[in-house]
VEXFI-650180 format. One record per residue (C-alpha): residue in one letter; x, y, z. Coordinates in steps of 0.5 Angstrom, whole numbers, padded with zeros to 4 digits, always signed. Each point is the difference from the previous one (the first is absolute). Layout:
<seses>
AXYZ/...
</seses>
This chain:
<seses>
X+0017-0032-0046/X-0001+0007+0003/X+0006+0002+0005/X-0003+0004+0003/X-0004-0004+0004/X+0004-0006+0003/X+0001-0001+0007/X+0006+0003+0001/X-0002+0006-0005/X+0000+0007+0002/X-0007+0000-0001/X+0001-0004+0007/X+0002+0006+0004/X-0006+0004-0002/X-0005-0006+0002/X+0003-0002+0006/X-0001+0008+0002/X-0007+0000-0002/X-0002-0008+0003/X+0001+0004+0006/X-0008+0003+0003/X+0003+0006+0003/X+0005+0002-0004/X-0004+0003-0006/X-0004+0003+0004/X+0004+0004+0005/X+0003+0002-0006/X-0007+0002-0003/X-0002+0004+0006/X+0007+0003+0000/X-0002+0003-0007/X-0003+0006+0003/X+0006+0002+0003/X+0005+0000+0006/X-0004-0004+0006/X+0002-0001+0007/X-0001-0007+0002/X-0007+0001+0004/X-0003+0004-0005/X+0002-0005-0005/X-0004-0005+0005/X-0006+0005-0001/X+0001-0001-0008/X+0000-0007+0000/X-0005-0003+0006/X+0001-0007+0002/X+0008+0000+0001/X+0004-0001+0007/X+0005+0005+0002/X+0005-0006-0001/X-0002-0002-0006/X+0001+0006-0004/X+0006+0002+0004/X+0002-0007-0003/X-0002+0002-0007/X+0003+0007-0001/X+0007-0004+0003/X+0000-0004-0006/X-0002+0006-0005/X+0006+0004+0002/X+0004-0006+0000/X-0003-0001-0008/X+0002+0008-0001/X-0008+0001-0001/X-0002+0004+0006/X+0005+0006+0004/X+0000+0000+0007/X+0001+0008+0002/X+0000+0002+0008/X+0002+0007+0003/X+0004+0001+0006/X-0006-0002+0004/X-0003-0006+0000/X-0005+0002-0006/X+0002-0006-0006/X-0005+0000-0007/X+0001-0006-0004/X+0001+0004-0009/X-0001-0003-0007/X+0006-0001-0004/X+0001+0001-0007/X-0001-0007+0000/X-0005-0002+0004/X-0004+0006-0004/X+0002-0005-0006/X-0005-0005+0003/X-0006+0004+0001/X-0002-0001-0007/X+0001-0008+0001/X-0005+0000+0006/X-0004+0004-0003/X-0001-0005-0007/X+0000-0006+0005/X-0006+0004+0006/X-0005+0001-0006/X+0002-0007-0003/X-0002-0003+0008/X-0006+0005+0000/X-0003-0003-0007/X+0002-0007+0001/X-0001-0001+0007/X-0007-0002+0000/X+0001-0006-0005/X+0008-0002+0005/X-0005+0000+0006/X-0005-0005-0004/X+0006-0005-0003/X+0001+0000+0007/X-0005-0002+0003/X-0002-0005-0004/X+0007-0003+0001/X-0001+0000+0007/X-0008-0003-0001/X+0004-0005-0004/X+0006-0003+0006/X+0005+0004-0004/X+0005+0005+0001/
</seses>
């Protein structure tokens, strides 16, 4: 049996980052560089101050994301090392999501004309 995937296994940790919607993709739109919270907004559409506040506290917490802030109140939000590590990983699963989506959505569909799901 393969270890490397059981539910205790470090491979876990990496699922459980990327389960979370917002967290690959403020870390893909941080690929660009250093950004301040509203620029990142801007990047990203569709995210609520709150919610990207939320998700960039809990990628610093994970060692992906850096928050720098100067002596006034400007604070930009970096890549680590590591959360850079990740941009591969995302890259491989959006063009996995970009090929397969019509086919997710119809398996969807038709679970949902058949009562389940």
């Amino acid at each position: 049996m393969d270890q490397r995937f059981l539910a205790d296994c470090q491979a876990r940790l990496a699922f459980d980052l990327l389960s979370n919607t917002w967290n690959a993709v403020v870390v893909w739109a941080l690929r660009a560089g250093p950004a301040r919270p509203a620029e990142l907004q801007k990047r990203i559409g569709g995210i609520s101050s709150k919610v990207l506040t939320e998700t960039l506290r809990r990628l610093q917490f994970n060692g992906l994301v850096d928050r720098h802030a100067d002596a006034g109140t400007r604070v930009e939000y970096a890549l680590t090392d590591l959360g850079r590590s990740l941009l591969p990983p995302i890259e491989t699963l959006g063009i996995w999501a970009f090929d397969h989506a019509d086919q997710v959505m119809a398996a969807q569909d038709r679970s949902s004309s058949t009562g389940q799901g």
